[in-house]
MARZAKE-558568 format. One record per residue: residue number from 0; residue in three letters; x, y, z of N, C-alpha, C in turn. Coordinates in nm, 3 decimals. Atoms other than C-alpha are relative to their C-alpha. Layout:
<recs>
+------+-------+---------+---------+---------+---------+----------+---------+---------+---------+---------+
: tise : marti :  n_east : n_north :    n_up : ca_east : ca_north :   ca_up :  c_east : c_north :    c_up :
+------+-------+---------+---------+---------+---------+----------+---------+---------+---------+---------+
:  NUM :   ALA :       X :       Y :       Z :       X :        Y :       Z :       X :       Y :       Z :
...
+------+-------+---------+---------+---------+---------+----------+---------+---------+---------+---------+
</recs>
This chain:
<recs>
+------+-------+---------+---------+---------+---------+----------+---------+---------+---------+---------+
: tise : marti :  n_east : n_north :    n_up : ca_east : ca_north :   ca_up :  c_east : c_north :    c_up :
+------+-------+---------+---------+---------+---------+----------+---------+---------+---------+---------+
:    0 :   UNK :  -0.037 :   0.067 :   0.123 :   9.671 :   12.034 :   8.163 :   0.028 :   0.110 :  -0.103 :
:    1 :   UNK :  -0.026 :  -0.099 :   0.112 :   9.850 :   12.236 :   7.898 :   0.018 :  -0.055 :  -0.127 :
:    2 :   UNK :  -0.031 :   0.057 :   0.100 :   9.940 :   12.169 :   7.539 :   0.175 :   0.086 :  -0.016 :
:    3 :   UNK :  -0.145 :  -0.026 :   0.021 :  10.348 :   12.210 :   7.458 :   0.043 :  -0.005 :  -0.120 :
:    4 :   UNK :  -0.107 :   0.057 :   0.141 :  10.472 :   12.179 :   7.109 :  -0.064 :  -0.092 :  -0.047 :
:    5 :   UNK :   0.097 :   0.118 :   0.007 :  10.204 :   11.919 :   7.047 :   0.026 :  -0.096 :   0.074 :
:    6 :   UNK :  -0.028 :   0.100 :  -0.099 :  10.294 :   11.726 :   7.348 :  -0.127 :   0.098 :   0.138 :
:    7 :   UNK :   0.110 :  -0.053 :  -0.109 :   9.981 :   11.728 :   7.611 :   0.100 :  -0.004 :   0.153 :
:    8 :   UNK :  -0.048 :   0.046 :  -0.139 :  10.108 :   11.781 :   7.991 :  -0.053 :   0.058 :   0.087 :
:    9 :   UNK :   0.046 :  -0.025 :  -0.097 :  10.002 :   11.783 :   8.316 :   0.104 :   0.045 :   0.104 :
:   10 :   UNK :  -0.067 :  -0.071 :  -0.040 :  10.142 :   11.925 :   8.581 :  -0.039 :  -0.002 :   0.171 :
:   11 :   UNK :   0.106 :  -0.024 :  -0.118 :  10.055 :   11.892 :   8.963 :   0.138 :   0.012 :   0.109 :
:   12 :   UNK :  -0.062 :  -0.017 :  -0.121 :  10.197 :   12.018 :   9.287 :   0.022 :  -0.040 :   0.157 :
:   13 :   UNK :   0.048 :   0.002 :  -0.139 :  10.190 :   11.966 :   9.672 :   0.099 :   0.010 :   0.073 :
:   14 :   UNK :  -0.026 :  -0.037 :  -0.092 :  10.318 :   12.093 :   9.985 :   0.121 :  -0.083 :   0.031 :
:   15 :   UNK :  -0.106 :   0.134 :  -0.042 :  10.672 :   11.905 :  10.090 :  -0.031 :   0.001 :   0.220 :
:   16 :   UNK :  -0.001 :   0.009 :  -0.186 :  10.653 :   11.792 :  10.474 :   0.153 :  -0.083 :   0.038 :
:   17 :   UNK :  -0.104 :   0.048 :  -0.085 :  10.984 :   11.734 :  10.659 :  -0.040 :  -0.148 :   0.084 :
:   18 :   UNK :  -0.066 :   0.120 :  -0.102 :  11.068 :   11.396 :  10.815 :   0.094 :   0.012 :   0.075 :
:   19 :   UNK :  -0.099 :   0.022 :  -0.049 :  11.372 :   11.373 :  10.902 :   0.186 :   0.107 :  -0.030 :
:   20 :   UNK :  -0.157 :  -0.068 :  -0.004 :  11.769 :   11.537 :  10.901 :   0.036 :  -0.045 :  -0.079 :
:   21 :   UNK :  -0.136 :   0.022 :   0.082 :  12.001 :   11.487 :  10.609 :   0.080 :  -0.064 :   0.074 :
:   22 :   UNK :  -0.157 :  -0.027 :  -0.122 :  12.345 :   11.396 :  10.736 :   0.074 :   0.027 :  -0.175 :
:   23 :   UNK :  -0.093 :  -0.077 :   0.095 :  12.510 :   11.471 :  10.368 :  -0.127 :   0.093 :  -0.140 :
:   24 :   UNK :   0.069 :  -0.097 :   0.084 :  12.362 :   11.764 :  10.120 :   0.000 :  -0.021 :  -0.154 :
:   25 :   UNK :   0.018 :  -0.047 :   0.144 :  12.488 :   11.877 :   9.811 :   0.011 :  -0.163 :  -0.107 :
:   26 :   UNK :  -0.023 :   0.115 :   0.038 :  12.411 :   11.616 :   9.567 :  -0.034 :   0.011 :  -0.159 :
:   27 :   UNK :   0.025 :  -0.028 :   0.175 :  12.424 :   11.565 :   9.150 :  -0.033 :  -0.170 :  -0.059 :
:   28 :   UNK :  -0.013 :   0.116 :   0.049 :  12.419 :   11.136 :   9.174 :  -0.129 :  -0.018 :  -0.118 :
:   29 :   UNK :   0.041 :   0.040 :   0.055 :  12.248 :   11.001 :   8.890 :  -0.005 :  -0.136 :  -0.072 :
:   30 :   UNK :  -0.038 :   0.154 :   0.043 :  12.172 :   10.607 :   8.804 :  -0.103 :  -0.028 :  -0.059 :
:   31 :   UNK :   0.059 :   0.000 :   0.145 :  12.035 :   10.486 :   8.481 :  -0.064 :  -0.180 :   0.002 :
:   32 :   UNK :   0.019 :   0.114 :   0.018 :  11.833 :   10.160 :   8.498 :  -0.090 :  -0.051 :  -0.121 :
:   33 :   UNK :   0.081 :   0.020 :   0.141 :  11.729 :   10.023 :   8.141 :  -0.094 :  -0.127 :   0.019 :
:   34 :   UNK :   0.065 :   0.027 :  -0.050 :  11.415 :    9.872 :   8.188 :  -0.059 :  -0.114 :  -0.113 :
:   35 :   UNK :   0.084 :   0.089 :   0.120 :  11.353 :    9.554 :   7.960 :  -0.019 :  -0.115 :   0.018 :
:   36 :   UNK :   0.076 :   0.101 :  -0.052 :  11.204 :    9.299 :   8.133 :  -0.009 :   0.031 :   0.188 :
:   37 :   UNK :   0.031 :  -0.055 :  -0.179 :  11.074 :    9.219 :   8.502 :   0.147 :   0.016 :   0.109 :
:   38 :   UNK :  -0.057 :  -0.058 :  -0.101 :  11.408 :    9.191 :   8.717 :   0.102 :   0.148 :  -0.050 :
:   39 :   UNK :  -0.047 :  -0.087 :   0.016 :  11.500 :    9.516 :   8.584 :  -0.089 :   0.109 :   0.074 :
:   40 :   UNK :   0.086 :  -0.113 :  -0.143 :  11.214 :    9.676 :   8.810 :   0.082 :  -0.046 :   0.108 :
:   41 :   UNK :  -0.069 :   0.051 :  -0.111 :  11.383 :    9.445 :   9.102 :   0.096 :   0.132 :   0.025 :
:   42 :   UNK :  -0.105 :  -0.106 :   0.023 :  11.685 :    9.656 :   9.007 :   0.028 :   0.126 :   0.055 :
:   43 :   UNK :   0.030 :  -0.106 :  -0.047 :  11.573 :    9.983 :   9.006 :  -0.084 :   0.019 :   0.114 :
:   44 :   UNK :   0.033 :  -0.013 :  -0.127 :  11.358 :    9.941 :   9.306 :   0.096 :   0.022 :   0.131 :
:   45 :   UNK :  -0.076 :  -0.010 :  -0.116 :  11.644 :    9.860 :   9.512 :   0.113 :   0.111 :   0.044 :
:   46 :   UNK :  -0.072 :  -0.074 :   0.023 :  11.847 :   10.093 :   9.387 :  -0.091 :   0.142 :   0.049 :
:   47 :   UNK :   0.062 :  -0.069 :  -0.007 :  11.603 :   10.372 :   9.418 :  -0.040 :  -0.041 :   0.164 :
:   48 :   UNK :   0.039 :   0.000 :  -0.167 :  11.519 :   10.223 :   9.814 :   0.173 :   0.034 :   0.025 :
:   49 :   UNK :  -0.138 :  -0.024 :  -0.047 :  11.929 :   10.249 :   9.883 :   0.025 :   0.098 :  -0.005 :
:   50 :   UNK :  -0.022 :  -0.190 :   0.009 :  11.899 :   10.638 :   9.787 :  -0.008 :   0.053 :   0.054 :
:   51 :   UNK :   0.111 :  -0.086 :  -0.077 :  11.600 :   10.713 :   9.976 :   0.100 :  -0.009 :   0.163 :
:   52 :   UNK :  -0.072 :   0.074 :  -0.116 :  11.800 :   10.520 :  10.270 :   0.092 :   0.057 :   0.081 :
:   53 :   UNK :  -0.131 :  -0.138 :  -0.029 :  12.133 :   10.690 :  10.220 :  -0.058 :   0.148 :   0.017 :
:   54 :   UNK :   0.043 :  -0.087 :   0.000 :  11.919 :   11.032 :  10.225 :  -0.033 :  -0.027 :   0.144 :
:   55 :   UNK :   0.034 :  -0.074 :  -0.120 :  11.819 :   10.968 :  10.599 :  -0.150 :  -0.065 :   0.009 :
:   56 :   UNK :   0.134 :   0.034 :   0.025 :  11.432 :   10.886 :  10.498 :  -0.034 :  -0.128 :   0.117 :
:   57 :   UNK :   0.045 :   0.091 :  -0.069 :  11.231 :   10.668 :  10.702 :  -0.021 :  -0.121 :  -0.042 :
:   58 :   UNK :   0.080 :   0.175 :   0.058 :  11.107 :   10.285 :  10.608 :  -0.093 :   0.028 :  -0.081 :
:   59 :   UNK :   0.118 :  -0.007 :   0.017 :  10.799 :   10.416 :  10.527 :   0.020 :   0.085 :  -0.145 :
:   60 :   UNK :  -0.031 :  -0.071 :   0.162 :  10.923 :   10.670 :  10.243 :   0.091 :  -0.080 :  -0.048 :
:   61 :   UNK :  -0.064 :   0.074 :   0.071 :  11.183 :   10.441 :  10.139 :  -0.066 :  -0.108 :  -0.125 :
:   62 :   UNK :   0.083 :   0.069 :   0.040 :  10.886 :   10.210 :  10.063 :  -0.081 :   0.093 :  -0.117 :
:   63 :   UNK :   0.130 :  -0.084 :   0.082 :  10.676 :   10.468 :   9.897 :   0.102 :  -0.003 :  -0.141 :
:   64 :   UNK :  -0.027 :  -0.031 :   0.152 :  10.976 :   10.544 :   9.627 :   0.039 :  -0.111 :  -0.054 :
:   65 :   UNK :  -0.040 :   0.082 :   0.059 :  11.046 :   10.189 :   9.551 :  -0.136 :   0.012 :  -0.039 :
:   66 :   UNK :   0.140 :   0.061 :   0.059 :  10.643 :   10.159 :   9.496 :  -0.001 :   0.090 :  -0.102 :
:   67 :   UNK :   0.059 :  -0.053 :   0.086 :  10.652 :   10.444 :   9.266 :   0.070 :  -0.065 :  -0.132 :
:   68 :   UNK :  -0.072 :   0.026 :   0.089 :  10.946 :   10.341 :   9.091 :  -0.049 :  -0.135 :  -0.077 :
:   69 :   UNK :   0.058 :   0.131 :   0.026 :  10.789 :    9.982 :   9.079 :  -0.148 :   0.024 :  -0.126 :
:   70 :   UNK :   0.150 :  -0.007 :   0.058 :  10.452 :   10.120 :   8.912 :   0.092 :   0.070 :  -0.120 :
:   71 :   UNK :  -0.050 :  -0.054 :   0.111 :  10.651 :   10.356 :   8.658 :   0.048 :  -0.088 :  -0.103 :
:   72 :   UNK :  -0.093 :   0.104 :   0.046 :  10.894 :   10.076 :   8.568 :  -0.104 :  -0.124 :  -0.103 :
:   73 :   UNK :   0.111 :   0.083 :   0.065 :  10.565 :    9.824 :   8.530 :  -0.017 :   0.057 :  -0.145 :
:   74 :   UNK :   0.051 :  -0.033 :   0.121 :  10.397 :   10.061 :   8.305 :   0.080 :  -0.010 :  -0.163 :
:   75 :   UNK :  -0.080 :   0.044 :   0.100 :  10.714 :   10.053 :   8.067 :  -0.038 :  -0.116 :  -0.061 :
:   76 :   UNK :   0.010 :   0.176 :   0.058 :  10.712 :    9.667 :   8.049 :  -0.125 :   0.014 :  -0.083 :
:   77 :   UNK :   0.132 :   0.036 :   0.072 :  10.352 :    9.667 :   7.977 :  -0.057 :   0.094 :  -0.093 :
:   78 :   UNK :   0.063 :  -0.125 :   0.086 :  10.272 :    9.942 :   7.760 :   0.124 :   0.050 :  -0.142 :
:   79 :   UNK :  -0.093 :  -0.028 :   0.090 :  10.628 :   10.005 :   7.568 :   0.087 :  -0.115 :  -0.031 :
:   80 :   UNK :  -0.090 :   0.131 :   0.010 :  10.815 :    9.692 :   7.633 :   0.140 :   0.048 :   0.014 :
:   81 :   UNK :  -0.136 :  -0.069 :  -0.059 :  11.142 :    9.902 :   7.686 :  -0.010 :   0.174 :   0.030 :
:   82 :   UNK :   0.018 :  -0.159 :  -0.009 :  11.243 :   10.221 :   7.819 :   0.123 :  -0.054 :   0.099 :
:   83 :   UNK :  -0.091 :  -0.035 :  -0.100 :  11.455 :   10.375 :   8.099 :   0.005 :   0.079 :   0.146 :
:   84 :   UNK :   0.052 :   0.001 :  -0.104 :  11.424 :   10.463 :   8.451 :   0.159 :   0.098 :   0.051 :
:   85 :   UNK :  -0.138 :  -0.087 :  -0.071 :  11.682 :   10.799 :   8.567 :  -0.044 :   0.024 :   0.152 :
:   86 :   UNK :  -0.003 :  -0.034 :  -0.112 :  11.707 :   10.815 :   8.960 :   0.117 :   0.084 :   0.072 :
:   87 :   UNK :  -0.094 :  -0.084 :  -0.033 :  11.867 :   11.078 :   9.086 :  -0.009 :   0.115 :   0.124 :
:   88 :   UNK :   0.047 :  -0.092 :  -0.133 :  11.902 :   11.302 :   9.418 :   0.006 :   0.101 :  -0.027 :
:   89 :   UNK :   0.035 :  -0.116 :   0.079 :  11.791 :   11.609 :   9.378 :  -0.024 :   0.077 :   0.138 :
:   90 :   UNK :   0.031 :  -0.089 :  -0.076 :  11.789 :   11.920 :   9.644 :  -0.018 :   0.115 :  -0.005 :
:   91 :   UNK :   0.097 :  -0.111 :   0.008 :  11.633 :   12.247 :   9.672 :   0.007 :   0.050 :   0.166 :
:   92 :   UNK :  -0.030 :  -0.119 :  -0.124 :  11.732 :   12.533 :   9.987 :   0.007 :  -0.103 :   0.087 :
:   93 :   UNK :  -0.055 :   0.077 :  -0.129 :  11.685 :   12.294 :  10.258 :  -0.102 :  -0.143 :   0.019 :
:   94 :   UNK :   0.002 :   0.160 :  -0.003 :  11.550 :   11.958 :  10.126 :   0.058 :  -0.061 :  -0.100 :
:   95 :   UNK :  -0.066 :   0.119 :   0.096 :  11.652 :   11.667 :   9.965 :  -0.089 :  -0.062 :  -0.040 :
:   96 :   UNK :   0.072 :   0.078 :   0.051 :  11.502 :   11.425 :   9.778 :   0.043 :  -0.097 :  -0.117 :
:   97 :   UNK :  -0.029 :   0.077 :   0.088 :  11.453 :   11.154 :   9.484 :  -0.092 :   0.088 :  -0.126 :
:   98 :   UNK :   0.058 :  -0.051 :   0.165 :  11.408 :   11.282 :   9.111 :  -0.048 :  -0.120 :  -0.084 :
:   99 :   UNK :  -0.013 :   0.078 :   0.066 :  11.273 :   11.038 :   8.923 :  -0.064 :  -0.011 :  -0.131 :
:  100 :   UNK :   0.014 :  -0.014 :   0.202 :  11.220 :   11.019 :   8.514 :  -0.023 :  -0.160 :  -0.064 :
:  101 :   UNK :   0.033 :   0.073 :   0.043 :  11.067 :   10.736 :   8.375 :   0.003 :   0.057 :  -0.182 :
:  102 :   UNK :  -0.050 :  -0.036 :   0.154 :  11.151 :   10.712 :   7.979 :  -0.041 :  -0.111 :  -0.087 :
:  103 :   UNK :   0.037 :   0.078 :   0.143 :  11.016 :   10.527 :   7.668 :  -0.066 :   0.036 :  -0.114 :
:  104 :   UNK :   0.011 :  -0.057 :   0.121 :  10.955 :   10.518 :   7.332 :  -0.065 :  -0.053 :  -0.065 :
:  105 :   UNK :   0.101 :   0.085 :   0.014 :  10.671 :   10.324 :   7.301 :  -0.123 :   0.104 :  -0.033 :
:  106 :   UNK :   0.094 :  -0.074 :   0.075 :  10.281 :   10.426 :   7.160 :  -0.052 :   0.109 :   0.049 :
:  107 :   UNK :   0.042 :  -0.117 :  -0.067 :  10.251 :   10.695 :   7.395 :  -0.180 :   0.007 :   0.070 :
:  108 :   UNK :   0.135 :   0.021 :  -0.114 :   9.899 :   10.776 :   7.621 :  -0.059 :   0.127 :  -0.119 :
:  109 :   UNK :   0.086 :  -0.088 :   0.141 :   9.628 :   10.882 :   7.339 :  -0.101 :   0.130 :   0.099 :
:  110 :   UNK :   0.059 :  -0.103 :  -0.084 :   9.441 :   11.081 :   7.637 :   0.054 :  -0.005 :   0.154 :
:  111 :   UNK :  -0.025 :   0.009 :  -0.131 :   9.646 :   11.209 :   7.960 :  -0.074 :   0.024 :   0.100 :
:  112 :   UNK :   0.110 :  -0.039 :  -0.104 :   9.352 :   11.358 :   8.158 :  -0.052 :  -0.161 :   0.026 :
:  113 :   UNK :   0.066 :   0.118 :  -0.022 :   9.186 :   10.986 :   8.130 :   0.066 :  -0.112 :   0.074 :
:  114 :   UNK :  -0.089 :   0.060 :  -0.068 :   9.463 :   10.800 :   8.204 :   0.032 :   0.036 :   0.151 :
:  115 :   UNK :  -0.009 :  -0.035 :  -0.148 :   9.503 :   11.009 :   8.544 :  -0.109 :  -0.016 :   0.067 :
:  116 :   UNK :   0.123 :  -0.022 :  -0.095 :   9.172 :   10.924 :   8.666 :   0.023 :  -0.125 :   0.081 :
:  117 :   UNK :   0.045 :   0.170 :  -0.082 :   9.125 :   10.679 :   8.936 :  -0.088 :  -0.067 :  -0.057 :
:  118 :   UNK :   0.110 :   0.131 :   0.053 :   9.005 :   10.339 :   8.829 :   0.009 :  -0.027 :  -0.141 :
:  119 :   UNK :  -0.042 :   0.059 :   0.119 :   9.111 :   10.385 :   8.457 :   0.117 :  -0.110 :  -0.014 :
:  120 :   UNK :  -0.125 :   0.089 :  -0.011 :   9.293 :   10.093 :   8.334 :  -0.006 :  -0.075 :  -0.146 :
:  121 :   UNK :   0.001 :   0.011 :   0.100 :   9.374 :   10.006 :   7.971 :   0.049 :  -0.161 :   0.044 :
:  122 :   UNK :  -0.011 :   0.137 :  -0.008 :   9.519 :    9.667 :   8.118 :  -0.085 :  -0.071 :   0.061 :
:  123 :   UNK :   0.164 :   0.095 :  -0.092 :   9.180 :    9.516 :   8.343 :   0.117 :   0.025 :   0.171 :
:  124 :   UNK :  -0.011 :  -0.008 :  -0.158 :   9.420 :    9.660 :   8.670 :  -0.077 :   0.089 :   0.051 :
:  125 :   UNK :   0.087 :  -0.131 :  -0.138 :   9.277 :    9.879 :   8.934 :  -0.044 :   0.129 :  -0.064 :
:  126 :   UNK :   0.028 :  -0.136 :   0.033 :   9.346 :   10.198 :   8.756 :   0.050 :   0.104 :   0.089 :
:  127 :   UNK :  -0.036 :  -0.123 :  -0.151 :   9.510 :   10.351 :   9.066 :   0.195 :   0.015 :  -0.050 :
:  128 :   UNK :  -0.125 :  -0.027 :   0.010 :   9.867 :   10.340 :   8.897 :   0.063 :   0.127 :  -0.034 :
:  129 :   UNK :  -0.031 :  -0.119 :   0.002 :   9.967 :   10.688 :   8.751 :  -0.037 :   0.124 :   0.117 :
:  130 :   UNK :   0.068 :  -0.070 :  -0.056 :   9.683 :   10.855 :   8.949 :   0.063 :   0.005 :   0.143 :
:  131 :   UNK :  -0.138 :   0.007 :  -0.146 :   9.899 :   10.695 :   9.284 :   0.092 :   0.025 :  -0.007 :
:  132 :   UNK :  -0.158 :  -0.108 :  -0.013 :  10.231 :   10.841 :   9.174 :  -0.012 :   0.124 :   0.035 :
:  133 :   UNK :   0.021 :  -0.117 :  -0.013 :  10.102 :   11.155 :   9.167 :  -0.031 :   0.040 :   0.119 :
:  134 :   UNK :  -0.014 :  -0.045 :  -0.127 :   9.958 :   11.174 :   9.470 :   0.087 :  -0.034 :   0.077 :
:  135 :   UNK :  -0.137 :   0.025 :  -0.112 :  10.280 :   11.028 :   9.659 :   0.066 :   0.079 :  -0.029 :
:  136 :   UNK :  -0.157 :  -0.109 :  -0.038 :  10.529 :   11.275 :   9.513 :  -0.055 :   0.126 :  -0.009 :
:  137 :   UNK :   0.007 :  -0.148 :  -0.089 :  10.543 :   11.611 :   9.572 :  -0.027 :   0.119 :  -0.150 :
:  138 :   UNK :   0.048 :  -0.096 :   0.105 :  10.600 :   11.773 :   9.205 :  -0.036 :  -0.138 :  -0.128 :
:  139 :   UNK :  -0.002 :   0.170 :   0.167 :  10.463 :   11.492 :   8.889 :  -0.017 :   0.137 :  -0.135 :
:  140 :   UNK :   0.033 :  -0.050 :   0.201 :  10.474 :   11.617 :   8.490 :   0.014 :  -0.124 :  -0.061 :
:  141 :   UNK :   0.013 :   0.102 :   0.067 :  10.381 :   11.364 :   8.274 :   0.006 :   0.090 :  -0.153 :
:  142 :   UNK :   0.007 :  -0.027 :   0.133 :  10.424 :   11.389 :   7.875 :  -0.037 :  -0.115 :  -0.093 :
:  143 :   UNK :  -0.011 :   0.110 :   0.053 :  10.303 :   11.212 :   7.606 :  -0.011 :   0.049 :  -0.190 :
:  144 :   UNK :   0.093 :   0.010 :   0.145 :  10.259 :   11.221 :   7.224 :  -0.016 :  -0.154 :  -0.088 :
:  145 :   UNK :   0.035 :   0.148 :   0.060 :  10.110 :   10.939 :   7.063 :   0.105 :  -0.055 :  -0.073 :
:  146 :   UNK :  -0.111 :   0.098 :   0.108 :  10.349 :   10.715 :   6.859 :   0.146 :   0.006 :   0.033 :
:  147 :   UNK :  -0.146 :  -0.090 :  -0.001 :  10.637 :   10.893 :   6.996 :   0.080 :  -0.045 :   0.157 :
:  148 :   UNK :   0.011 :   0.055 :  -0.166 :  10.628 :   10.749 :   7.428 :  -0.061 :   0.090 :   0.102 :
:  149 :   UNK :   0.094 :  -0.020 :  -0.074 :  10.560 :   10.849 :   7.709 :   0.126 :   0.065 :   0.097 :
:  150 :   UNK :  -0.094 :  -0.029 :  -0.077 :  10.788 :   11.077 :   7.964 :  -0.068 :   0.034 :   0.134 :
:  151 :   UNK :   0.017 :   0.010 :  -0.159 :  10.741 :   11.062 :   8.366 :   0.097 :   0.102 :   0.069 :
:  152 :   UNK :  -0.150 :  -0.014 :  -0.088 :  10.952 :   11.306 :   8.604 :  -0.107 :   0.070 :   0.120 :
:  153 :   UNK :   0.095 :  -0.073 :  -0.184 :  10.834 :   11.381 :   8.968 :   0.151 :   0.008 :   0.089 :
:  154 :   UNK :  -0.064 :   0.019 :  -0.131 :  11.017 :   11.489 :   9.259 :  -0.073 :  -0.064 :   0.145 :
:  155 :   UNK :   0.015 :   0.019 :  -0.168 :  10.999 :   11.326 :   9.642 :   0.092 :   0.038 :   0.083 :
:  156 :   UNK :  -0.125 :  -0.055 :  -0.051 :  11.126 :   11.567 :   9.868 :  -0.045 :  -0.101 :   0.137 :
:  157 :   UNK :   0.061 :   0.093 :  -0.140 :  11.203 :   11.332 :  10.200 :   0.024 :   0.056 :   0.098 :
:  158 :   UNK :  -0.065 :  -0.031 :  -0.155 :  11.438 :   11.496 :  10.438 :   0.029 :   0.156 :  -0.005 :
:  159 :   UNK :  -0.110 :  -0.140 :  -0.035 :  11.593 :   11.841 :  10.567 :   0.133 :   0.005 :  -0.026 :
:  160 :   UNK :  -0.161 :   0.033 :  -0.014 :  11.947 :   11.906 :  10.488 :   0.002 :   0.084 :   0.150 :
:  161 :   UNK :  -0.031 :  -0.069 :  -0.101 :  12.114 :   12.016 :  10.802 :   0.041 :   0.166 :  -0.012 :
+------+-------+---------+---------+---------+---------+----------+---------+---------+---------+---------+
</recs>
C-alpha cells in the first residue's frame, strides 16, 4: 500500500501460468461499457466472455473474467450508481490477456487496506468481492480518494501467443 498524490493504492502481483495457444497476437481492441444500471453488467460480461473466447482461453477462464467483470461492474451500481467499465486486450512478450479498468466517480473507499480484507462488506454481502478480483488476476491496482471515486485496473494474462 502506497500513498500517490493523496490517492491511497495498492498494488499486488502473481505469477502468470500458460493455458493455452493464441491463434492471433498483436492486439490494441478496446470496448467501453457505461455502467448505469443492472443489464449493463449483462453487457459487459458478455462482452468481456467473447474476448477471453476470441483469445483462445478455456471455459473456465472465460468464466473467471466475466465473474470479475460482474463483481467490478456490481460494485459501481451499488456504491457509485454510475461509472464505466474499459475492456481491452492487452499483451506482453509472449502472452495475452484481458485489461480491465473499472471507473467511477462516486464517494470513493474511505479505507483501501479494509476494504481488501476477506469478509469486509459495507453492503451485509460476503465481503469476498474486491479481495476475489485480486486473487483471480494476475496484476490488480486499485485507487481511491474519498469524494472523488474509485479506479480498478488488473490484468488476466490467459494464453501464449504463438
Amino acid at each position: 500500500m502506497t500513498e500517490d498524490a493523496g490517492r491511497i493504492v495498492a498494488v499486488a502481483e502473481r505469477p502468470f501460468v500458460a493455458q493455452r495457444t493464441a491463434q492471433s497476437a498483436e492486439i490494441a481492441e478496446t470496448i467501453t461499457v457505461v455502467i448505469a444500471c443492472p443489464r449493463d453488467i449483462v453487457e459487459a460480461r458478455q462482452k468481456g466472455r467473447v474476448m477471453a473466447q476470441e483469445l483462445g482461453c478455456t471455459s473456465t477462464q472465460a468464466t473467471l473474467v466475466a465473474t470479475v467483470i460482474s463483481e467490478l461492474a456490481r460494485n459501481i451500481l451499488l456504491y457509485a450508481g454510475q461509472g464505466e467499465m474499459l475492456l481491452q486486450l492487452a499483451a506482453k512478450e509472449s502472452m495475452c490477456g484481458i485489461r480491465i479498468i473499472a471507473r467511477d466517480k462516486g464517494p470513493g473507499i474511505q479505507n483501501i487496506a479494509k476494504a481488501m480484507m476477506n469478509g469486509f462488506s459495507t453492503s451485509g454481502g460476503l465481503g469476498l468481492g474486491l479481495s476475489g478480483v485480486k486473487q483471480i488476476a494476475d496484476s490488480f491496482h486499485i485507487s481511491s480518494k474519498p469524494g472523488q471515486g474509485v479506479d480498478v485496473e488488473l490484468v488476466m494474462w490467459l494464453v501464449r501467443k504463438q
